[in-house]
C-alpha positions as semicolon CSV with decimal commas, in nm:
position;residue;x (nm);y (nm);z (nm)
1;X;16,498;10,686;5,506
2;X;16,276;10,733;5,848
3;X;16,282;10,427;6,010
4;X;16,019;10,536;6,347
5;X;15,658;10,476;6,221
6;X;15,373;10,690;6,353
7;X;15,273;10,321;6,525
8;X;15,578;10,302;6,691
9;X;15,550;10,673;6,840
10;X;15,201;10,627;6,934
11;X;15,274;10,301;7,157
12;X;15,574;10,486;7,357
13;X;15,296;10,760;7,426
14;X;15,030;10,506;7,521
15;X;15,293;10,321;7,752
16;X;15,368;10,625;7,909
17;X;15,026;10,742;7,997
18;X;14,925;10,420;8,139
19;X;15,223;10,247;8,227
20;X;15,123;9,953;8,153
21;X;15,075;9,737;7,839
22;X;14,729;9,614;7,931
23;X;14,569;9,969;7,925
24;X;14,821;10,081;7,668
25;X;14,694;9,804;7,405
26;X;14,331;9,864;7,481
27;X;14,362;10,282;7,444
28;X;14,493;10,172;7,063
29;X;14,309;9,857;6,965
30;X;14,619;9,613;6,926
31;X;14,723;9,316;7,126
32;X;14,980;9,307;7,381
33;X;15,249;9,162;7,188
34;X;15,167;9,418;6,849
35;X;15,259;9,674;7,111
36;X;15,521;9,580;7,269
37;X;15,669;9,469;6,935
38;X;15,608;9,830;6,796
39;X;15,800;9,946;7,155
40;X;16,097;9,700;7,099
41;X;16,117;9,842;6,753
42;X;16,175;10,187;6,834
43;X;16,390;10,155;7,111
44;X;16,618;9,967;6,857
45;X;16,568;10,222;6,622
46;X;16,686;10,496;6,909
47;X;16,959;10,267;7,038
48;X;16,816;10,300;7,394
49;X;16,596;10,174;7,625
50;X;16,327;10,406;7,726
51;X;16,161;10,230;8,039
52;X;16,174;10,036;8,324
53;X;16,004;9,704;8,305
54;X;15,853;9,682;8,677
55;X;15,655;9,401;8,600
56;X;15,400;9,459;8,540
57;X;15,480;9,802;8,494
58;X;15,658;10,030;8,262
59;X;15,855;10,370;8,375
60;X;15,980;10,608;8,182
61;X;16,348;10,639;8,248
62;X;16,541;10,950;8,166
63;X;16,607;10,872;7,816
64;X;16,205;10,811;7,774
65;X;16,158;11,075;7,946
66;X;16,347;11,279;7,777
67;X;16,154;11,274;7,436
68;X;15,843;11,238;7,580
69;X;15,703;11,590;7,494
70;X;15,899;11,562;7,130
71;X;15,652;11,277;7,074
72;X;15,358;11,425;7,231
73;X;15,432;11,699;6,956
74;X;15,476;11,508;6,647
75;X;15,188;11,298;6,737
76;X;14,955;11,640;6,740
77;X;15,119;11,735;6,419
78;X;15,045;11,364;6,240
79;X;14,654;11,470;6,437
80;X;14,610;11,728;6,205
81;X;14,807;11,620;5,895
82;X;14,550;11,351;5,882
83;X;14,236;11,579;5,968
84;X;14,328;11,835;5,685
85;X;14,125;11,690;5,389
86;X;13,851;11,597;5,692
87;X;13,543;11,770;5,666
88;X;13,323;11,868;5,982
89;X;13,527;12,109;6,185
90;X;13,896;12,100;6,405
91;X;14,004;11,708;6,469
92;X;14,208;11,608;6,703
93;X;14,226;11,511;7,098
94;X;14,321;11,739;7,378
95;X;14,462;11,645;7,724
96;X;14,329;11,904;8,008
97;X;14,409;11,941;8,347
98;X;14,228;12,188;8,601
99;X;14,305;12,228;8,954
100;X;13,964;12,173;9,178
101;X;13,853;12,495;9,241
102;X;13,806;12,517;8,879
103;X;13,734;12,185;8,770
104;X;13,452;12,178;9,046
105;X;13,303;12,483;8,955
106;X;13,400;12,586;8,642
107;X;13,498;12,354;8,390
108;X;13,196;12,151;8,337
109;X;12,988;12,452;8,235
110;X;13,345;12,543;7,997
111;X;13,347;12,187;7,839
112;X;12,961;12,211;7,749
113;X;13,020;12,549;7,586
114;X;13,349;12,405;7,416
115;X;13,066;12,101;7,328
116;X;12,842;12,356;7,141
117;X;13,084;12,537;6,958
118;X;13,189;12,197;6,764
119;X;13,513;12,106;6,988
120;X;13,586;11,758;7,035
121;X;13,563;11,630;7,337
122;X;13,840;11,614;7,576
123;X;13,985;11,396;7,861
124;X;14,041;11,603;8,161
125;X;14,239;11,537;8,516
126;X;14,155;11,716;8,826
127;X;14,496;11,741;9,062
128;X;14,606;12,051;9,273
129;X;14,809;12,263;9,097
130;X;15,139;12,134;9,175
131;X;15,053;11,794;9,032
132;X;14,975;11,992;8,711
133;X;15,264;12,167;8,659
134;X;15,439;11,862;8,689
135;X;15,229;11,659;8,448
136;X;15,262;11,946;8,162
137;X;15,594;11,940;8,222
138;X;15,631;11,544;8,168
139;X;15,435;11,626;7,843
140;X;15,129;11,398;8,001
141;X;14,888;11,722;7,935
142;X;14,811;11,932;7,656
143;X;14,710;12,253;7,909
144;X;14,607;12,306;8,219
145;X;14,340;12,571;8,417
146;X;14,511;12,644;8,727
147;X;14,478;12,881;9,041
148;X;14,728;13,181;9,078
149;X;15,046;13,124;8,881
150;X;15,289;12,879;8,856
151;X;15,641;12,955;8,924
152;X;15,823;12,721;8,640
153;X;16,009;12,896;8,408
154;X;15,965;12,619;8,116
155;X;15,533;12,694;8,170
156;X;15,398;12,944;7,931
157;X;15,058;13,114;8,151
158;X;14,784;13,304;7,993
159;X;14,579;13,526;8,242
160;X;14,229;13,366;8,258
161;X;14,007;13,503;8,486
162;X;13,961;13,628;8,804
163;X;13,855;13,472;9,126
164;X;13,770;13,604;9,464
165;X;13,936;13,433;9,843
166;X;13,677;13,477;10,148
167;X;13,698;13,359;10,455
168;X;13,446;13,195;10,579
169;X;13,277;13,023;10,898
170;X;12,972;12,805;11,022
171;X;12,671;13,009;11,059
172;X;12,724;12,907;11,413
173;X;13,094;13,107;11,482
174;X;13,116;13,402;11,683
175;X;13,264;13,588;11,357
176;X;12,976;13,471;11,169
177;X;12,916;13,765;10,902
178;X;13,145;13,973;11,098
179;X;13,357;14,296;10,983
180;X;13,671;14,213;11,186
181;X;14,058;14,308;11,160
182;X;14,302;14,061;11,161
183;X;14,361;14,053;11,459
184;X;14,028;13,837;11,528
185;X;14,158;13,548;11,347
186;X;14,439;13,473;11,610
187;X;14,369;13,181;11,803
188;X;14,143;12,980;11,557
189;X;14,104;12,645;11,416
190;X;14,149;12,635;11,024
191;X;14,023;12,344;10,792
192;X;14,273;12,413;10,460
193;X;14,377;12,221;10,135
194;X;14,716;12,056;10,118
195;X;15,040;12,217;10,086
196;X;15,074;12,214;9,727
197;X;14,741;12,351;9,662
198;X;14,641;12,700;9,513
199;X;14,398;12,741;9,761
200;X;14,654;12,662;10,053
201;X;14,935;12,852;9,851
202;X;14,660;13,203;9,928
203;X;14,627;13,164;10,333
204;X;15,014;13,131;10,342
205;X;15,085;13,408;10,170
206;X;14,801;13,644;10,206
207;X;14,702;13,530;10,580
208;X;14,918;13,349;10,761
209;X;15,208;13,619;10,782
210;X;14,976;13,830;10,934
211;X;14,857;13,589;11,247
212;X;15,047;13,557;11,589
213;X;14,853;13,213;11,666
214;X;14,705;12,922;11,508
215;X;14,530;12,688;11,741
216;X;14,482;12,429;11,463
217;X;14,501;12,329;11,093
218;X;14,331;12,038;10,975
219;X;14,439;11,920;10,623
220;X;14,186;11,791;10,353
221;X;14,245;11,752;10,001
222;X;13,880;11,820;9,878
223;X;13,669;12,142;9,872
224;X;13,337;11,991;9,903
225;X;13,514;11,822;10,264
226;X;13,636;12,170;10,356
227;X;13,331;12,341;10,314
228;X;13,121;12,045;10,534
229;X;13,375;12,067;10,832
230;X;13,340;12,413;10,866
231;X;12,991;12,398;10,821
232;X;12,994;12,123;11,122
233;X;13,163;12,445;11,301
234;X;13,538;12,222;11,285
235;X;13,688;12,517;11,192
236;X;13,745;12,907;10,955
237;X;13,855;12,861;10,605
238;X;14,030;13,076;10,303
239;X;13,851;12,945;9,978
240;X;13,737;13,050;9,639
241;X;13,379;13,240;9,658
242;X;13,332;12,990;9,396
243;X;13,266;12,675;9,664
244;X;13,083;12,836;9,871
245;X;12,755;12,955;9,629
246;X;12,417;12,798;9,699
247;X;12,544;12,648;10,062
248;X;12,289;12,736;10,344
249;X;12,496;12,661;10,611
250;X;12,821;12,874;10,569
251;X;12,867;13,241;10,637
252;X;13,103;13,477;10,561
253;X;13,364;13,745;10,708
254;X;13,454;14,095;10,598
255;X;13,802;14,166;10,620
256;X;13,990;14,492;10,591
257;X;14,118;14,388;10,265
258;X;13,950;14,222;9,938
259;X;14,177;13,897;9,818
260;X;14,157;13,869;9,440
261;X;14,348;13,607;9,269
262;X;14,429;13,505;8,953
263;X;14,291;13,169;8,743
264;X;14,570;13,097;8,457
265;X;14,568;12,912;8,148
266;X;14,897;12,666;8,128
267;X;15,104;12,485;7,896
268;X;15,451;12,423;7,846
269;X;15,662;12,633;7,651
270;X;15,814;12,514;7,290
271;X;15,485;12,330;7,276
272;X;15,290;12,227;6,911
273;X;14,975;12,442;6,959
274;X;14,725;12,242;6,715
275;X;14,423;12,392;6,537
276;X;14,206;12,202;6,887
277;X;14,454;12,332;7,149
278;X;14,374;12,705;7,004
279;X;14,009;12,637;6,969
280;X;14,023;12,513;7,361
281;X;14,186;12,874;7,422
282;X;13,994;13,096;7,244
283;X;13,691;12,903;7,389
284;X;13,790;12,895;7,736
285;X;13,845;13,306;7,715
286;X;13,499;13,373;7,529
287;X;13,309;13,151;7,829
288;X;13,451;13,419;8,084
289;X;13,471;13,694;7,904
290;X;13,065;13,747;8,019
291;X;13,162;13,694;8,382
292;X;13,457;13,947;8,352
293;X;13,270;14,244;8,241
């Protein structure tokens, strides 16, 4: 006889997310001590522990951590066991992540066409695409739009569309709409995302080997803060043609080479794709498709 309830399995993933009880018991509509009852239950059932009570915080340790994407699974499963007799389309909640390229530009026009076509709405979390690899690996998203590919081996990818690197400069610079080698860009100030972005990840491998000198890089974690510094003339950028539409103020440089790169559906391998999770697929490919031809 199965002793874990569905209750007890959807409290560990509610602890989890929020790491805390508060949040946790408010996400599910019981009290405090209904949930942490329902917790205490199935860690007896497993014979383990499966956090770390912080107070007033909960981690998952490695046991928890361990099943955490088991769970995640059955839970989607019981999602659409109980949606099968339910009329009005697919049921069911998906978890998306999108690096901020993307979810800047591109996936609040994909989440209104997902809208349209019936899919339920979705929770989404915008993080560079290192933090999103890591959170589909800890089972804490469903799938994830990311730029250029990730290099885990336990990450499924799907090809999703492709984006275009410029460089670019205040309308101001002396290589203001220029056609210059590469040469020109020794000796420059650069404004650039963070290490563990896609966007950073493309001048260190596509630029960067090929300059002698770099005056300067200044660091910032947000495209929208790139783009205004090097409009204030702080600096050259390498970012997505996709931040840079509709700005007055920025111009662009020609370059012996074009700098294509690749936009890639994620999720982790092994993983219970539900009826939503292929609806979010097939609708994320039909909203580029258009753009592609």
């Amino acid at each position: 006889m199965l002793r874990i309830t569905a209750r007890q399995l959807e409290a560990f993933s509610a602890i989890a997310r929020y790491g805390n009880l508060t949040d946790a018991s408010a996400a599910l509509g019981l009290t405090k001590g209904a949930l942490s009852q329902s917790l205490k239950l199935l860690e007896q059932h497993l014979g383990t522990l499966l956090f770390e009570r912080i107070h007033p915080y909960l981690k998952l340790n490695s046991e928890g951590q361990a099943i955490r994407a088991q769970v995640d699974d059955l839970l989607s499963q019981l999602q659409v066991l109980e949606g099968t007799f339910v009329r009005g389309g697919v049921q069911g909640q998906l978890r998306l992540g999108a690096s901020q390229t993307i979810g800047n530009y591109l996936m609040p026009g994909l989440m209104a066409f997902c809208q349209r076509q019936g899919m339920p709405m979705a929770d989404m979390h915008i993080a560079n695409t290192h933090s999103l690899a890591s959170m589909l690996q800890n089972a804490e998203l469903d799938v994830a739009l990311v730029e250029g590919v990730c290099a885990e081996a336990d990450l499924e990818q799907l090809p999703w569309f492709e984006d275009k690197m410029l460089l670019i400069t205040s309308t101001k610079h002396p290589l203001a709409n220029q056609y210059i080698d590469f040469e020109a860009l020794n000796n420059q100030s650069w404004v650039l995302r963070e290490q563990a972005s896609g966007s950073r990840q493309q001048f260190n491998q596509r630029l960067y080997p090929r300059l002698s000198d770099v005056a300067q890089i200044h660091e910032l974690n947000s495209l929208e803060a790139i783009v205004s510094a090097v409009a204030a003339d702080l600096g050259i950028s390498f970012i997505s043609e996709l931040a840079i539409r509709h700005q007055p103020d920025i111009a662009t440089v020609t370059l012996p080479e074009t700098f294509a790169r690749p936009l890639t559906m994620v999720w982790r391998k092994g993983k219970y794709q539900s009826p939503v999770f292929k609806q979010f697929v097939r609708l994320a490919r039909e909203y580029v498709e258009p753009a592609a031809e």
